[in-house]
C-alpha positions as CSV (number, residue, x, y, z in Angstrom):
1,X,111.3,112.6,162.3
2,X,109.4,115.7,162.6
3,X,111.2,118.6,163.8
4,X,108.8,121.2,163.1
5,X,105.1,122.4,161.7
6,X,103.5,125.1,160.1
7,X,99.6,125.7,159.9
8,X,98.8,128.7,157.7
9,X,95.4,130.0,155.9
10,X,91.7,129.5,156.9
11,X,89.5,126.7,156.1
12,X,87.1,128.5,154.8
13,X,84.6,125.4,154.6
14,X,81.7,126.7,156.4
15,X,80.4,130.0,157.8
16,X,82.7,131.9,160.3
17,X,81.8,129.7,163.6
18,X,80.6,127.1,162.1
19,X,83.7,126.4,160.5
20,X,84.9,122.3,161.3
21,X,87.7,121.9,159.2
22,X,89.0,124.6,161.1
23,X,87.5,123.8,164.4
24,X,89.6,120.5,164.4
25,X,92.3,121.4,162.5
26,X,93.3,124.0,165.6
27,X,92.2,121.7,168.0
28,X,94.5,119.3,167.0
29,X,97.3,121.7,166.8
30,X,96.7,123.4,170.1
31,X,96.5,120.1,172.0
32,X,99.6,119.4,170.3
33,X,101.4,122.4,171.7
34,X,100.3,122.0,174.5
35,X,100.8,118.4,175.3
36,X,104.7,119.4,174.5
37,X,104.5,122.0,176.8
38,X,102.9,120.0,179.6
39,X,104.6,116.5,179.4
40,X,107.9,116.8,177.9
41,X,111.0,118.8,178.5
42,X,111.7,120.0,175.2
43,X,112.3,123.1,173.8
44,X,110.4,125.1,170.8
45,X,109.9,128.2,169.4
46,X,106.3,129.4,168.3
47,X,104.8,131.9,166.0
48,X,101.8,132.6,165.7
49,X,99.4,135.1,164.0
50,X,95.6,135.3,164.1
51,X,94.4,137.3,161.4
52,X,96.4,134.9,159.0
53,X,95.4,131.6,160.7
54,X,99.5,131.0,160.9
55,X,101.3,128.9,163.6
56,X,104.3,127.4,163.3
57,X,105.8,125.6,166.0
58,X,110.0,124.5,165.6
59,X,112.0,122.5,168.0
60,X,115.1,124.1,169.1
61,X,117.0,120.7,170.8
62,X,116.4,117.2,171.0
63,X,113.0,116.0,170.2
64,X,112.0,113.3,172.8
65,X,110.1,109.9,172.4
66,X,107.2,111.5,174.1
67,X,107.2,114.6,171.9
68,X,108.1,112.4,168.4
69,X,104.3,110.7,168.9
70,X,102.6,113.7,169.4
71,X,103.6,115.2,166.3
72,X,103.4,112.1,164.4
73,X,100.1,111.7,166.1
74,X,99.5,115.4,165.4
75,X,99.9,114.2,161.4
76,X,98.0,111.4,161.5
77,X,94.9,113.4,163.0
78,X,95.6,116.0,160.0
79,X,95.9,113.1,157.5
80,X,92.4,111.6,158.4
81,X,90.5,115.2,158.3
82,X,92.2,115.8,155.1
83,X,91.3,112.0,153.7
84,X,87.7,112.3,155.4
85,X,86.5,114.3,151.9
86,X,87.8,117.5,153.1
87,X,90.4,117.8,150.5
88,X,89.1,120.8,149.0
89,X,89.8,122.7,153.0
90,X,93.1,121.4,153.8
91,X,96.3,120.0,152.3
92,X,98.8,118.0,154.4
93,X,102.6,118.2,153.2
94,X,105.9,116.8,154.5
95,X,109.3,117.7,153.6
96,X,112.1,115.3,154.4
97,X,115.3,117.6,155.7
């Protein structure tokens, strides 16, 4: 179960703007958050800092069904961009707790 995630860095794998690793890796992210936010009742906290490329988003009760497959949708989108030969942009961990 995924209680939590944490993007940090910049892609760095094309000029700024032109960027896709990055491009998709924040949509993916955003949608996530934002799907939460929209369709479930759950409750997070979330950080965030621009200049870094850092968010981090951390459930603070129970995770519902609804919001358990976004973020495990959320990691299978990351999985794929990473697998798709971008390996060298972005690195996908998990941490069992």
């Amino acid at each position: 179960r995924i209680t939590y995630f944490k993007m940090t860095g910049h892609a760095d794998s094309g000029p700024y703007g032109q960027d896709i690793v990055c491009a998709a890796v924040s949509a993916l992210c955003i949608n996530t958050i934002n799907s939460i936010e929209a369709f479930t009742k759950d409750t997070f906290q979330l950080e965030s800092n621009e200049k870094t490329g850092m968010v981090r988003l951390k459930f603070t009760g129970e995770i519902s069904k609804e919001s358990k497959l976004l973020m495990d949708s959320l990691k299978l989108g990351l999985e794929k961009i990473e697998q798709d030969n971008y390996t060298e942009y972005l690195s996908v961990t998990t941490r069992e707790v």
